[in-house]
C-alpha positions, 0 to 999 in steps of 0.5 A: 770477931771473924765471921764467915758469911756464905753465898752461893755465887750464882745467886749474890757473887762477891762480884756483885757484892763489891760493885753494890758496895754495901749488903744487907745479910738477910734471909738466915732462917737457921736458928743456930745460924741467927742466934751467931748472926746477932752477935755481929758487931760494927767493924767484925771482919766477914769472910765471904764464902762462895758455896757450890762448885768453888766452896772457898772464901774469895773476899773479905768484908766488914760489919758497918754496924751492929746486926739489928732486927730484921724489919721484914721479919713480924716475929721479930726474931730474925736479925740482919747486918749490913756489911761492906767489901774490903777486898777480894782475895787475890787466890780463893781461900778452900776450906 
């Protein structure tokens, strides 16, 4: 499956996704948006968005494993995945 995961670029630009190497997709709150995020399997394909003024996908990542429950999350009910770079995209893709 395909997933688009959005970031604002002055807070975790695909940049300093791609020189980290790898990311835990934390910090989702939004009940709808969790309830999608669990469903992230190992190798599903993420589309990474950059929110603000670009508001286009520039890269391209993959789930390195199933998303799992969030440690830092007491309830239990949140969920994160980890995921890698694979490729930034010659030309931002809008939306």
């Amino acid at each position: 499956m395909n997933w688009l995961f959005k970031e604002e670029p002055t807070h975790y630009s695909f940049d300093a996704f791609a020189k980290d190497r790898k990311a835990v997709w934390s910090g989702v709150r939004n009940p709808v948006a969790q309830r999608h995020l669990r469903l992230v399997k190992k190798g599903d394909l993420v589309f990474y968005y950059h929110t603000g003024n670009e508001k286009a996908v520039v890269g391209v990542a993959k789930a390195s494993r199933d998303a799992y429950p969030d440690p830092s999350d007491k309830s239990g009910k949140a969920h994160v995945v980890d995921i890698v770079p694979v490729e930034k995209l010659a030309r931002p893709v809008t939306l």
